[in-house]
N, C-alpha and C positions, 0 to 999 in steps of 0.2 A: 575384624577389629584392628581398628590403626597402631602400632607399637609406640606412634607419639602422639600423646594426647594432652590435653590439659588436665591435671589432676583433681581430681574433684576432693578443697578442704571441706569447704559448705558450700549450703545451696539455698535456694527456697523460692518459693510462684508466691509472688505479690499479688492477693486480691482477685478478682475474677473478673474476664471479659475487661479490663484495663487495659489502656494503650500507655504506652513510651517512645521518646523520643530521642534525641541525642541530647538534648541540655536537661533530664530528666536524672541525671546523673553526678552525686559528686561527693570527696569523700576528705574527713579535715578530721580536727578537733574542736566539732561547732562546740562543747560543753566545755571549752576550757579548763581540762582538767591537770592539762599537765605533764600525764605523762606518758605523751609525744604520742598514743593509741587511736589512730584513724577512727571516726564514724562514717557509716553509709548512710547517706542522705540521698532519698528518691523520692522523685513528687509524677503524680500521675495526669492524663489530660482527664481523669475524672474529678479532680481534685483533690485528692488523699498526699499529705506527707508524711512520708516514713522516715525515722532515725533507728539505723539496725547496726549493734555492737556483735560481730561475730567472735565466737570463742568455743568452739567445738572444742570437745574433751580429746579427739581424737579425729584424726583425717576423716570425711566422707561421715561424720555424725549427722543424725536429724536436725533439725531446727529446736530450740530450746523454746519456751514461751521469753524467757530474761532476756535473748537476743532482739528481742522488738524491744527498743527502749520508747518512743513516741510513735501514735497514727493517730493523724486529725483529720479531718474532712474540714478543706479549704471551701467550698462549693462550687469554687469556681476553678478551669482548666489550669495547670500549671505548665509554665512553660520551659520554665530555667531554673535552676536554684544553683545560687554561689556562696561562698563563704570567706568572708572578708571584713577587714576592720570596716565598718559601715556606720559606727554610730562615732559623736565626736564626744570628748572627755576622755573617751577610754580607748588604748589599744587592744582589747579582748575581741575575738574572735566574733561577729554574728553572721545569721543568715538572713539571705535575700532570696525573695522568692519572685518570680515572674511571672505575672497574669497579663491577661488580652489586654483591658483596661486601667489595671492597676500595678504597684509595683511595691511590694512589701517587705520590713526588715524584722527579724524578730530577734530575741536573747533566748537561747537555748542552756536551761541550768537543770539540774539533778539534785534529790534531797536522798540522800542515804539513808537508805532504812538498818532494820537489827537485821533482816536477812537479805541473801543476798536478793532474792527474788522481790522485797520489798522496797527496790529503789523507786525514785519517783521521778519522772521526767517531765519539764513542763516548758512550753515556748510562752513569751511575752511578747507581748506586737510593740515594736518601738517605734515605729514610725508608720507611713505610708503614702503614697503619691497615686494620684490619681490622673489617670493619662487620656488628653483627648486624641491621641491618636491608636491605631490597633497595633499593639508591639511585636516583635518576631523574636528579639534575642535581644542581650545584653554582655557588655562586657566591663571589668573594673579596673582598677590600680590606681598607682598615685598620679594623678593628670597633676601636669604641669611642675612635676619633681617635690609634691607636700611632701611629709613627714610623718611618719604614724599614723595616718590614714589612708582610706581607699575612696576614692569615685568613683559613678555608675557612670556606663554611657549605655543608653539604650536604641536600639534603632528599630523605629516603625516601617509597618509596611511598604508605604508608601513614601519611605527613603527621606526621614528626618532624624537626625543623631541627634537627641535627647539629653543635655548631663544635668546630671545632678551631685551637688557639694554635701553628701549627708543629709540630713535634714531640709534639706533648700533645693532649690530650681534652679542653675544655674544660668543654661542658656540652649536654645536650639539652632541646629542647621541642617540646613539641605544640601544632598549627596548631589554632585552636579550629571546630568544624564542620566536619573535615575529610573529602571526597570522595574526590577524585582531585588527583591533584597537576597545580600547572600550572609555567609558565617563574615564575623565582624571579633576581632582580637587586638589587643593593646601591648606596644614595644614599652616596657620602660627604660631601657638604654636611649631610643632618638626620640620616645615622649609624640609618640605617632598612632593613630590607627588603623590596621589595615584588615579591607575586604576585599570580597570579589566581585566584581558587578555584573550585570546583563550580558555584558562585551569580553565576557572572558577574560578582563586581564584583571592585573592584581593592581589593586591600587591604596596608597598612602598617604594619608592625612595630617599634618602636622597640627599637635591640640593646641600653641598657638597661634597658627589663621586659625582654628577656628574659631578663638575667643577674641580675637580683634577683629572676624569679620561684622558684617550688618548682620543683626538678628534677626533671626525668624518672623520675628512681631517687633516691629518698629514703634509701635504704641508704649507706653510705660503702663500698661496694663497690670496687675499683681498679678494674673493667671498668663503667663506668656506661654502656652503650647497651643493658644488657639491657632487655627487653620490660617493660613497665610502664603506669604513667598519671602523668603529669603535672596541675598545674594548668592552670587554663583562663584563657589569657594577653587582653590587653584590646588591643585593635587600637587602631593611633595615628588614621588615617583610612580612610574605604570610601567609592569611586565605582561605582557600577553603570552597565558600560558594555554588559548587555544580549545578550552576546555572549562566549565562549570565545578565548580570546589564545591566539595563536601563538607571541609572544616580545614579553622587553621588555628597554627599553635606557635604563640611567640615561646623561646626557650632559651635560656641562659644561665649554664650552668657552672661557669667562671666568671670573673669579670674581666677579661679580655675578651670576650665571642661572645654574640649574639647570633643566633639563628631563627628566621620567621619557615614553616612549617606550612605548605599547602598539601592537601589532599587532591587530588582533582578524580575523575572519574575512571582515567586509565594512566594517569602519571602522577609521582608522586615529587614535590621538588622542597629544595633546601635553599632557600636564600638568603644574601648578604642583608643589613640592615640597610643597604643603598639601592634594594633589588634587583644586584647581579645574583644569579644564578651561581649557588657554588658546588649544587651537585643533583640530579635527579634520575629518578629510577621509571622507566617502564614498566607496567604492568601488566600482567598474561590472565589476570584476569578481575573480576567487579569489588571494589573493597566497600565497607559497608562503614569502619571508622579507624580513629587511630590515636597512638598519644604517645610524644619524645620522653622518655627518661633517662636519668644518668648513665655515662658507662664506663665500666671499670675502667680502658683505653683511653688515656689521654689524648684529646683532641679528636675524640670522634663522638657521635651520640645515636644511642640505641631505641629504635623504634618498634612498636606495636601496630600490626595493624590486621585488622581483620578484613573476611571478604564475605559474602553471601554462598561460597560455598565452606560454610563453617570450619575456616581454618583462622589461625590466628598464627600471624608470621610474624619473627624476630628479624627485623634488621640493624646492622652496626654500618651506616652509613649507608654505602649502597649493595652492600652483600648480606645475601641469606645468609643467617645463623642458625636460625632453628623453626621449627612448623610445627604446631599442637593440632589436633582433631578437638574443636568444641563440638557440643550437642546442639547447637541452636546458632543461629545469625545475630551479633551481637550487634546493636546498635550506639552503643555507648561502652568503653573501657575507661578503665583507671588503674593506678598503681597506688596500692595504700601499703600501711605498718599495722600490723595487729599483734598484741600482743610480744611473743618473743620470736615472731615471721616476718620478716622485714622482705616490701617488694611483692605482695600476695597480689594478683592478677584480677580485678573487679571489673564483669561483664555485665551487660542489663539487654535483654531482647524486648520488642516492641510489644510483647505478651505479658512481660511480669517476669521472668526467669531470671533471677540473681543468682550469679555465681561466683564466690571466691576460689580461683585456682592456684597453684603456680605448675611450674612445669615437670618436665621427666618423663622415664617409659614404663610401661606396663610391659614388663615383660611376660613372655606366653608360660606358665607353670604346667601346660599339656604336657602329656606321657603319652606314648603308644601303650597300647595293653599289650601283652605277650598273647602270644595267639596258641589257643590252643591245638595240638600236632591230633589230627582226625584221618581216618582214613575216606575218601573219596567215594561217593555213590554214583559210579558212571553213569545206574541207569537212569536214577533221578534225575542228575545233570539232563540226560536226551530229551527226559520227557517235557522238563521243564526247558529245553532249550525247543523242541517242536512247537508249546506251546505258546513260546514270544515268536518263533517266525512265523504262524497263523494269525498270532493278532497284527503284525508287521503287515503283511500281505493283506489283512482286510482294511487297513487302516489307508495302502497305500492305493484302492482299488476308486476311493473317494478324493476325489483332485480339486471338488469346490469346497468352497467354506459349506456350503449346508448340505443335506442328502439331499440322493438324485430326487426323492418323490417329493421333497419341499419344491425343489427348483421344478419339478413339472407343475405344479400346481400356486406359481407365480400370482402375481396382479398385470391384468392385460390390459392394452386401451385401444380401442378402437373409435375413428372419426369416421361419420356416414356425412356424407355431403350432399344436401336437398337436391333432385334432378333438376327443378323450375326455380326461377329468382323466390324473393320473397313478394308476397301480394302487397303489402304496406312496406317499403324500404326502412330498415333500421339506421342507415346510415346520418351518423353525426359531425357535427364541426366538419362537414366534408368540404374541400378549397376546391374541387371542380368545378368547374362554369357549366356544366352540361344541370339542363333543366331540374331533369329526375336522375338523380344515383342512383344504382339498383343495389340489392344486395342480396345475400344468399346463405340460408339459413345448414348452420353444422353442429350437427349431433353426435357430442361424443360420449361413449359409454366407457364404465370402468368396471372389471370384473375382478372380484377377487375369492381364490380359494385358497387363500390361509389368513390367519389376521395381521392385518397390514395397521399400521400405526404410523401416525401424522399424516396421513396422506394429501397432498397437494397437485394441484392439477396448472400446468401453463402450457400457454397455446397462442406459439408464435407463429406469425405470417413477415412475411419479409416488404418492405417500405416500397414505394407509397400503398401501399393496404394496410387496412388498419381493422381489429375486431372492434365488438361492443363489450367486452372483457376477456383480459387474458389473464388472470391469476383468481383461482378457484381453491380455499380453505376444506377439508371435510374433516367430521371426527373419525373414529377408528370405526375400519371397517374388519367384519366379523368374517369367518369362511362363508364360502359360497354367496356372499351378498357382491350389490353392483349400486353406481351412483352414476347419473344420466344427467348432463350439464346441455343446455340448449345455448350457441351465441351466435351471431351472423358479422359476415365479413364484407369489407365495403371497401372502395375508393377512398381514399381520403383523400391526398393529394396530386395538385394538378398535373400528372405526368404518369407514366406507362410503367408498370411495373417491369422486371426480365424477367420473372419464374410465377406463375403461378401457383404455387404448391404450399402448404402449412407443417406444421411439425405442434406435435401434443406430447406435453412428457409430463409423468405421474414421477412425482419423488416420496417414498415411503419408506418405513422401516419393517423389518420381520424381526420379534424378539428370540430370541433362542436363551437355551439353559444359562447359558456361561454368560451371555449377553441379553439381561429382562430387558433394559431400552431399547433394545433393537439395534437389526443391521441394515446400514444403508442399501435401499435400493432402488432403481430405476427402471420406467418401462415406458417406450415413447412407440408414438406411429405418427406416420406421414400424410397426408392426402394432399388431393389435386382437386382446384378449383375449378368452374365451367369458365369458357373464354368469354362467357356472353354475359359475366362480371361485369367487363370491361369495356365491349363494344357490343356492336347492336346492327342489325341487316340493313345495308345502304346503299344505294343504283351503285353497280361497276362505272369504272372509272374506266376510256380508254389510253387517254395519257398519263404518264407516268417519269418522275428522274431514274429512280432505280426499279432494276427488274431481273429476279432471279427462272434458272425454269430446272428445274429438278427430273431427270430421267428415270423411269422404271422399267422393269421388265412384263410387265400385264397391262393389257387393254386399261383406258382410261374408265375410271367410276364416277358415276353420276353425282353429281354434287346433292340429290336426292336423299342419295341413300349414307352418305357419310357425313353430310351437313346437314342433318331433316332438321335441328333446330333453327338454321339460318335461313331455309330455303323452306319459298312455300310449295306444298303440295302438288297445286293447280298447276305448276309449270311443267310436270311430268318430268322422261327421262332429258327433256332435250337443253333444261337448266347447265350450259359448260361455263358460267362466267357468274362468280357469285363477289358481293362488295360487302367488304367492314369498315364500319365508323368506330374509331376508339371515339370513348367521355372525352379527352382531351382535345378532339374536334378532328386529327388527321383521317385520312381514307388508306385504304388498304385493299388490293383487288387479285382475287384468286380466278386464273383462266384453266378450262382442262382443252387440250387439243381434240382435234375430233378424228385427225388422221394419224399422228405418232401418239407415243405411250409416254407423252410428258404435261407436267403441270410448271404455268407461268406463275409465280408471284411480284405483283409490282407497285409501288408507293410513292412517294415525293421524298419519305425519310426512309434512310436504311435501318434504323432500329424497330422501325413499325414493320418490316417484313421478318422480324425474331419468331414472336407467337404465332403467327399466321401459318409459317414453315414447320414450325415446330408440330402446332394441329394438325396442319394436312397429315405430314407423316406419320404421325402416332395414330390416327384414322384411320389412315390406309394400311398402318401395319397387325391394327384389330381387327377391319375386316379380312383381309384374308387369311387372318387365324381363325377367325371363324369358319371361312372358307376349304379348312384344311392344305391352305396351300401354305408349304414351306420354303420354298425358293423366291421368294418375292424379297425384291432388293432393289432401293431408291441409289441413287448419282448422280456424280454432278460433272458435267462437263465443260461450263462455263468459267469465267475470269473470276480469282477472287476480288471482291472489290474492295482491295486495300487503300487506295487513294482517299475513299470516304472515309472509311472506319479514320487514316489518317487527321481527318479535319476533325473529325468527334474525338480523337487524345487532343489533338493541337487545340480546341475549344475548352476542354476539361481543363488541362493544363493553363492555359492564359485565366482562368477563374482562379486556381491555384495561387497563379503569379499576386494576381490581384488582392484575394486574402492574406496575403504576405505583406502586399504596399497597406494594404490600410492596418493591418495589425502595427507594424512601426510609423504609421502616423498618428495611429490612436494612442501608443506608446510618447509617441514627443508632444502631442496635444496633453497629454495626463500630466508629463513632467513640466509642463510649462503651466496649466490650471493651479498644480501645487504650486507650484514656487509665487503664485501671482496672491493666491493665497494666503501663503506665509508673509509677504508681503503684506499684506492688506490686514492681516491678522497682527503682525508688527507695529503700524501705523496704530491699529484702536489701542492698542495695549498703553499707548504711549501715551504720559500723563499731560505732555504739552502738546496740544493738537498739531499735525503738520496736514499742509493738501495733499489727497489723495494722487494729483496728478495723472488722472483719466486711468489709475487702476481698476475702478469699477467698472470701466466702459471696456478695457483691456478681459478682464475676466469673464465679463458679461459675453464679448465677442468668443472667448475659448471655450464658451461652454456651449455656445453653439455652434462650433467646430467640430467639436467633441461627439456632441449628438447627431449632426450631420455624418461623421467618418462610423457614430456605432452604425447607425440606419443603412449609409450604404454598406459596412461592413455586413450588417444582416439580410442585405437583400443579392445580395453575392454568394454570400452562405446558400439561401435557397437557390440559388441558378447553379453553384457545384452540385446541389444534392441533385438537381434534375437533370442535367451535364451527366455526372455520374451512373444513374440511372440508362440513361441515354447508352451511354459507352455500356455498360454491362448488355445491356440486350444487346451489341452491334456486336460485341465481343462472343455472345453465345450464337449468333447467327455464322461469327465467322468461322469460331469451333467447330460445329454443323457445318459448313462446307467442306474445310480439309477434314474432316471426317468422312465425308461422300465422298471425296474426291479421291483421296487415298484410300478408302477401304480400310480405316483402322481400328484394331480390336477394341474393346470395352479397356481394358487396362492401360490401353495409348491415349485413348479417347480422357481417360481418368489422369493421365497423364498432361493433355493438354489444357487441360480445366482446372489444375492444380498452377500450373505457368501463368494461364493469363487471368484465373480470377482468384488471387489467391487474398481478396480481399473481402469482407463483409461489407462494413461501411469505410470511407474514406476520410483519412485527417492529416492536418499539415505536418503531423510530427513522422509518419509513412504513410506514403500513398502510392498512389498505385502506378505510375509511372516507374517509379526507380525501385521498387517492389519486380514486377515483370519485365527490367531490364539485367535486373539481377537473375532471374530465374532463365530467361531465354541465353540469356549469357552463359548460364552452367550448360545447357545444354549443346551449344553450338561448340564449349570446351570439351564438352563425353561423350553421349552419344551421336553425335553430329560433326566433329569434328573430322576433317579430314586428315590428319596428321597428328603424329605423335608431341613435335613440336605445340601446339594447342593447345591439349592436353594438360602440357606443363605450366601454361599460364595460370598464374594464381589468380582469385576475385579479390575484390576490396571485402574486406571485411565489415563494412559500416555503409549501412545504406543512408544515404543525403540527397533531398531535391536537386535536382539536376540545373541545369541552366536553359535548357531548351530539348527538344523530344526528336531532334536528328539522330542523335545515338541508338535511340529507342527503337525509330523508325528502319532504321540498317537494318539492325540489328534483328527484325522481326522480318524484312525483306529477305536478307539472308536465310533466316530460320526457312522462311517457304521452298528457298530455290534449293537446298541441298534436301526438303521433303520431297520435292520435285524431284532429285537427281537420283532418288532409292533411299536418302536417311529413312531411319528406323525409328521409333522413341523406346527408349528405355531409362531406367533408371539406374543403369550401370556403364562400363564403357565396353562393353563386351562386341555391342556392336557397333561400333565407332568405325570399323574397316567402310568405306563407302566402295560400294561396287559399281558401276554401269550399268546403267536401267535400261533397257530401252523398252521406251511409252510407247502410248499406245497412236496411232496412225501414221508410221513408222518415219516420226523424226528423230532426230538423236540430240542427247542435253547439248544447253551451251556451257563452253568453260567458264568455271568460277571467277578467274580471274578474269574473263571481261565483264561478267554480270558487276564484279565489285566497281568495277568502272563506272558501268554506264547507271550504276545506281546512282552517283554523286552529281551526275550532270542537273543544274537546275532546271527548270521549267519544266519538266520531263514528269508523266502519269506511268509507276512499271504497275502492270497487271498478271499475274500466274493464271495460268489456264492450266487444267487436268491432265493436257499431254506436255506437261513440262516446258510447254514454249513462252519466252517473255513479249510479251509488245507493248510496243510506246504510243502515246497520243499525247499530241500536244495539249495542254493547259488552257483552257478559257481564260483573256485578260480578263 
């Protein structure tokens, strides 16, 4: 319990399931009685107006039935209610009340009965205005310096200030720039009004422009709030306070000062009637409302202001005074006189909660008890002390959220993957040019033995593949039941995938005691697709651009017995030369030697020899597990071929560039269509015709600029996605080499697969070039680094497209020749010392510093081969 609170005199919950607002609130002597005794007047968005006379017999009393002096039912929302001289003849006090379409005055009077409980309260409707626009708020005072009367100004949604002379229409105007409406309040020292607009700044209207400017309705119509356009009125002053206002409060509480009163959302400010700024306050944190009153201190003024975490803070300028704990989020305050309590604190939450406070502490009246002097039961204490460390210890033996026998008896998923394509292809909207897309039928099954709730099933495959559904609804499934989803996977778009494998994941809930909804959970599995998805048996090819040959230590295997899907039968054991056709039309040709223990793979594109390599080896590393042989181990002796892989970044990237030029062309075709636009939209507006002057022919032309730069911008789009594509398989081809070549572990290997593909899909805001120049960079500074100096080089902290992929290309040359020289990967710097290798066919590395040389020489192809030697070839003009 907070020691400073707000005190509770009275209280009371207005009505039920009732909203409020900020202008829902407000507190006078609408009865004119005299003697000077505030009423609460609250009006609801259901329509109820209340007038409540609070007079507890004592602090924190109930609600009395004689404190409700009036409740009517308006029927229609209320939006404001003020109180002010409003009617003419008389300076007596009435109210106004504010509805969507209407705007009502009424006379609030009392008939004194013999008791007290028999007073009479009754409102009279004195006027009312019917508004054809939808209103938001209102504000009064003597426009234009009358005398014993008040004017309304009301301002509609759609940013038309409204006034009205009592009884009469006076005149409308439109707010110039207008947005959204904001809180809208009247100066009667410079006879102005000020809000906050769209633009965050504060601005101020003088009430004469706007009775001398053109009217809203130029028509001498009797009804002047019809729809229309006004002239475009000239603001007295504009402060940009940066920030959207919550409410504002003009205040003058001598006549020498005036102070206008912005709330905003996290600052609170005080300004001049000029709109200098004469003081404001930062905010730590959300305030919810607020309201200036007098203060005892000459030449300062004391504010209220509450926040959303139910405090209500006192300030005297711009220093805390004092902090209360309300019970609720108050959306409207006031300061009224009740009785013989002058200054009583009147809150209203968006629920109905009225509260009259004022301040002070609750002090704590707690006593300790004296304790009574006992003698000790040590052996109690043991036993009872044995048995909290037994339940400690069985408590601490369970480390998951649920027990072990729930977590063994999980929800499982498993994918089976059909051995044969499908007989009828499933395959849709497929963009392949190949005749027949095949496709191939996957059955996943879902097991569960406890009851699982919301369960939902997705099942993702990676681009260009595509299923015939990947998101599966089921209801609750019971223990021991299973639910069996049948979907086939296809080709879709024209281009080669780099992974053939899927991913299934079940997202479900298990309810437990303490938790009946349940607790999230997840259960996924992986599978791998057949290659023959994708391609299909086609005559070997003997020429070839590119061509890998992969070394092992066992006799060569028959393309029989490891390819039986691609190879027929009838060829027996003597089939060493088998051909793939991808859908997208390239060849692909697998050789096995007849005299050494190697396999050739070779194509025209390097990323068509990815899945090709990747099959063989996982083939030949199944059979001779079946074989029981454990020392079987693929290598690679040959050049890696960085030069290519080279030209597939340098291609990705120049598409890159390209989606860049046309995004700021599309950007200056946009801003040149609007503006031709606004033009052209200027000219018809305009009551005296003028020529176009071949704007329509100008527009006509940018719109098919426009649509030309979208088309090419989208047909660049799909050449990076396939680009991209492209480079990932050349990129998992090239991982698989230095992987054979260096012999490196599974954690090295997870290491180099995190560097160069550490991307899913690619997009201009990171992509993948300055992504793996940032990551090859860390490693050439720690574990790769020769020198301690290295080391201490910082990176950039901000990754940004590059300008060209020379840096890239070093930098990944580099990376090879110090794998070459004995680097290690790790993930730490531990081993960063480079030692002296010596490779294998007993040459010795070359030093660093001339590799860095001869790397920068133009025309020049550098190639790594397995024993660490470089060689050059010259470049094809």
């Amino acid at each position: 319990m907070s020691l400073f609170k707000a005190r509770d005199w009275w209280s009371t919950i207005l009505g039920e399931k009732e909203e409020f607002d900020q202008g829902c609130l407000c507190v006078a002597d609408v009865d004119n009685s005299g003697s000077g005794q505030d009423k609460v007047i609250v009006g609801s968005y259901k329509g109820y107006l209340r007038i409540l006379n609070p007079h507890p017999v004592k602090p924190g009393d109930e609600v009395q039935p004689e404190d409700l002096l009036l409740e009517v039912q308006l029927r229609e929302p209320i939006l404001q209610v003020e109180v002010g001289k409003f009617v003419s003849g008389t300076e007596g006090l009435h109210l106004a009340v504010l509805h969507c379409r209407k705007l009502c005055v009424y006379a609030v009077s009392g008939t004194q009965g013999n008791v007290e409980h028999g007073n009479q309260y009754q409102i009279k409707l004195m006027y009312e205005h019917h508004l054809q626009r939808t209103a938001c708020n209102m504000t009064y005072g003597p426009f234009g310096g009358v005398k014993g009367r008040d004017l309304i100004c009301i301002q509609s949604m759609d940013g038309m200030l409204m006034l009205f002379e009592q009884e009469s229409y006076a005149f409308g105007r439109f707010l110039p720039g207008f947005l959204l409406p904001g809180p809208l309040a009247y100066s009667s020292r410079t006879d102005s009004f000020i809000t906050v607009s769209s633009c965050q700044q504060v601005e101020s209207y003088k009430y004469q422009v706007l009775a001398f400017a053109t009217d809203a309705d130029e028509r001498q119509d009797t009804d002047q709030q019809k729809l229309s356009s006004g002239k475009r009125l000239a603001v007295d002053w504009v402060l940009n306070i940066g920030e959207q206002a919550l409410d504002i409060c003009v205040v003058s509480f001598n006549q020498g000062v005036s102070s206008v009163f912005v709330l905003g959302e996290r600052n609170f400010f005080c300004l001049k009637d000029n709109g200098q700024i004469r003081f404001m306050k930062k905010l730590d944190y959300s305030p919810s409302c607020f309201i200036p009153y007098c203060s005892v201190q000459e030449g300062t003024i004391n504010t209220l202001i509450a926040n959303h975490s139910k405090m209500l803070n006192v300030y005297q300028d711009v220093t805390l005074k004092w902090a209360a704990q309300l019970p609720y989020v108050p959306v409207s305050v006031k300061v009224a006189n009740f009785q013989d309590l002058k200054g009583v604190i009147v809150t209203l939450s968006d629920d109905g909660h009225l509260q009259c406070s004022y301040l002070g502490t609750d002090p704590s009246l707690f006593q300790a008890p004296k304790v009574d002097s006992r003698e000790i039961n040590y052996e109690e204490m043991n036993a009872e002390m044995k048995e909290l460390q037994k339940i400690i210890r069985e408590a601490t033996k369970i480390q998951d959220v649920l027990p072990e026998s729930e977590k063994q008896r999980g929800v499982t998923v498993t994918a089976e993957v059909s051995p044969d394509l499908d007989e009828e292809s499933q395959a849709t909207d497929s963009e392949v040019k190949a005749g027949a897309v095949p496709s191939v039928t996957v059955k996943v099954t879902i097991q569960s033995r406890v009851t699982a709730q919301k369960p939902s099933l997705a099942v993702c495959v990676q681009a260009p593949l595509a299923v015939t559904c990947d998101q599966f609804v089921f209801g609750d499934l019971e223990p021991d039941s299973s639910e069996t989803v049948v979907l086939s996977v296809f080709l879709k778009e024209n281009c080669c995938p780099s992974e053939l494998e899927g991913t299934c994941m079940v997202s479900y809930n298990i309810p437990t005691e303490l938790n009946p909804e349940g607790i999230p959970r997840v259960a996924q599995c992986n599978f791998s697709l057949p290659l023959k998805l994708i391609c299909f048996p086609a005559q070997p090819s003997k020429a070839a651009s590119h061509k890998l040959t992969i070394d092992t230590n066992k006799p060569p295997i028959s393309f029989v017995t490891i390819f039986p899907d691609f190879v027929d039968p009838s060829e027996g054991d003597q089939a060493n030369a088998l051909g793939f056709e991808f859908l997208t039309g390239s060849k692909t040709t697998l050789l096995a030697s007849k005299t050494s223990q190697r396999y050739r793979i070779q194509s025209d594109q390097l990323e068509d020899l990815w899945l090709v390599t990747k099959e063989l080896i996982h083939r030949l590393e199944v059979h001779f597990k079946k074989q029981n042989c454990k020392d079987f181990a693929c290598t690679f002796s040959g050049s890696i071929p960085l030069q290519e892989y080279f030209e597939l970044i340098d291609r990705h990237f120049e598409l890159r560039l390209n989606a860049e030029k046309f995004r700021e062309l599309l950007s200056e075709r946009a801003v040149q269509f609007r503006a031709i636009e606004r033009r052209l939209l200027t000219r018809f507006k305009d009551k005296t015709p003028a020529p176009l002057q071949h704007l329509d022919t100008l527009l006509e032309g940018t719109f098919r600029e426009v649509i030309a730069l979208a088309d090419a911008a989208e047909e660049n789009q799909a050449n990076m996605f396939q680009a991209f594509a492209k480079l990932k398989s050349a990129t998992h081809l090239v991982i698989m080499l230095i992987s054979l070549w260096q012999k490196l572990s599974t954690d090295q290997v997870a290491i180099l697969e995190a560097t160069f593909l550490p991307l899913a899909e690619d997009t201009q805001e990171l992509g993948w070039e300055e992504t793996v120049d940032a990551a090859v960079s860390y490693l050439l500074r720690t574990c790769l680094s020769k020198s301690s100096k290295e080391q201490a080089l910082t990176l950039s902290s901000q990754l940004s497209m590059p300008k060209d992929t020379s840096r890239l290309k070093k930098n990944i040359t580099l990376f090879c020749d110090r794998l070459a020289k004995g680097g290690r990967l790790s993930l730490g710097t531990d081993s960063a010392t480079q030692q002296t290798a010596v490779v294998p066919g007993g040459c010795a590395t070359i030093p660093e510093s001339d590799l860095e040389e001869r790397t920068i020489i133009p025309g020049s192809t550098t190639m790594f081969s397995s024993n660490g030697q470089i060689t050059k070839q010259k470049s094809k003009p």
